[in-house]
C-alpha positions as CSV (number, residue, x, y, z in Angstrom):
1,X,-8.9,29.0,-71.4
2,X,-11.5,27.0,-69.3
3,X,-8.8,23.8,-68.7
4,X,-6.3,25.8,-67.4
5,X,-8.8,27.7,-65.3
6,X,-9.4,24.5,-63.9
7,X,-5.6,23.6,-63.5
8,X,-5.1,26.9,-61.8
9,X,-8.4,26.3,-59.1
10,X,-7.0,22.8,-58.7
11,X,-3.5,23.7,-57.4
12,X,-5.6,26.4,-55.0
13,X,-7.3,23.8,-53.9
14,X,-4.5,21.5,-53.2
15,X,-2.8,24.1,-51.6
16,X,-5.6,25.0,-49.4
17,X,-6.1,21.4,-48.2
18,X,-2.3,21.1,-47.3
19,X,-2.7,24.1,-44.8
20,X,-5.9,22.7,-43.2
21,X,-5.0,18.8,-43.1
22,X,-0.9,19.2,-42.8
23,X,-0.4,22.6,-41.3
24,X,-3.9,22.8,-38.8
25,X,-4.9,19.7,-38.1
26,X,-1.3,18.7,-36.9
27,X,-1.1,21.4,-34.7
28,X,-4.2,21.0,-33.3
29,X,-3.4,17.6,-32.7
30,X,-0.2,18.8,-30.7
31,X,-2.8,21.0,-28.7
32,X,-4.5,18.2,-27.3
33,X,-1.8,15.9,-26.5
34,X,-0.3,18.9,-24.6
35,X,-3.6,19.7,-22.8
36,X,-4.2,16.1,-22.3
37,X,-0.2,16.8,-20.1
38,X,-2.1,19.5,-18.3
39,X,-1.1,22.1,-21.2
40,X,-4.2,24.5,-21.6
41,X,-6.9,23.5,-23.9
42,X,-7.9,25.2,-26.5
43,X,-10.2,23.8,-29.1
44,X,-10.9,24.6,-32.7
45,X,-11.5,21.6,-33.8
46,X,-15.1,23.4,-34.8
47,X,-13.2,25.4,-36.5
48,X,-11.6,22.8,-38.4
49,X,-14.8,20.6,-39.6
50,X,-16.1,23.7,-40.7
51,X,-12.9,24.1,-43.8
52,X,-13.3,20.7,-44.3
53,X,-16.4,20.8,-44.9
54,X,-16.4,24.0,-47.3
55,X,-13.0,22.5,-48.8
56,X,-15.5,19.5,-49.4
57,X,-17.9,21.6,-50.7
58,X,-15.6,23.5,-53.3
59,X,-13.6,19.9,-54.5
60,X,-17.3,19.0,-54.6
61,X,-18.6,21.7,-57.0
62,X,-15.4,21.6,-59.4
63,X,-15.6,18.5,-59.8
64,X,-19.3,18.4,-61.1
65,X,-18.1,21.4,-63.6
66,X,-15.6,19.0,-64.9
67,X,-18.1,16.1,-65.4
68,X,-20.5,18.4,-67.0
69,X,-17.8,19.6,-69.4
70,X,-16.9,15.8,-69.7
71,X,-20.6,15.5,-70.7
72,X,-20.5,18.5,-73.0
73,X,-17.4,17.4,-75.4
74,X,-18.9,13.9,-75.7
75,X,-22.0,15.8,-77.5
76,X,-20.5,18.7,-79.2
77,X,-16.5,17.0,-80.5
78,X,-14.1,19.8,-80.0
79,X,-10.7,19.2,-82.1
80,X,-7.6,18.9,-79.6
81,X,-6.8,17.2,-76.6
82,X,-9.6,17.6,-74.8
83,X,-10.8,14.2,-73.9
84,X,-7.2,13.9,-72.5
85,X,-7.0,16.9,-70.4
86,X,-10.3,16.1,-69.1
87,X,-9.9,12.9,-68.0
88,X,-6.7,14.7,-65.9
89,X,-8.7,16.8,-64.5
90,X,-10.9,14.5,-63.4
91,X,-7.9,11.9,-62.0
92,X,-6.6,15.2,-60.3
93,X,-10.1,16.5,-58.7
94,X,-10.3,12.8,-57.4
95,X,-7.6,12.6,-56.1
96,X,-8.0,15.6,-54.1
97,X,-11.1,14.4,-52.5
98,X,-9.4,11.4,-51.7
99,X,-6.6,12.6,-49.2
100,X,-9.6,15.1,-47.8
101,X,-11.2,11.9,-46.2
102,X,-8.9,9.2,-46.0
């Protein structure tokens, strides 16, 4: 169903801001301290702005689907949990968009 549609993009999400922020940035942080040494530079960080800005963008966009579904079950009362999960998904989306810019 849609919630665990959600669930699923979330973890793809988190798993695609892990490679950029703990896998990318790192290294390209290593690249410049070693060309700062007299290593060769390369750059990238262009590179790197750019998926975190798209990242953005995406956390950005789910997040607004899960406010509007918020806004949606608050008119039309579906039986369930569905207050609950949403409020999850919400705690989870923000989350996410807090470790992208902190």
């Amino acid at each position: 169903d849609l919630s665990e549609q959600h669930q699923k993009t979330l973890g793809l999400l988190r798993k695609q801001q892990t490679l950029i922020l703990d896998e990318e940035l790192i290294q390209w942080k290593r690249r410049q301290q070693l060309a700062g040494n007299g290593g060769p530079h390369e750059g990238g960080l262009d590179v790197l702005q750019s998926w975190c800005e798209k990242l953005a963008d995406l956390i950005w966009q789910n997040r607004q689907q899960i406010r509007r579904c918020e806004h949606l079950t608050q008119q039309l009362p579906l039986p369930g949990p569905m207050e609950e999960l949403l409020n999850k998904l919400n705690a989870d989306i923000t989350d996410i968009i807090s470790a992208l810019v902190t």
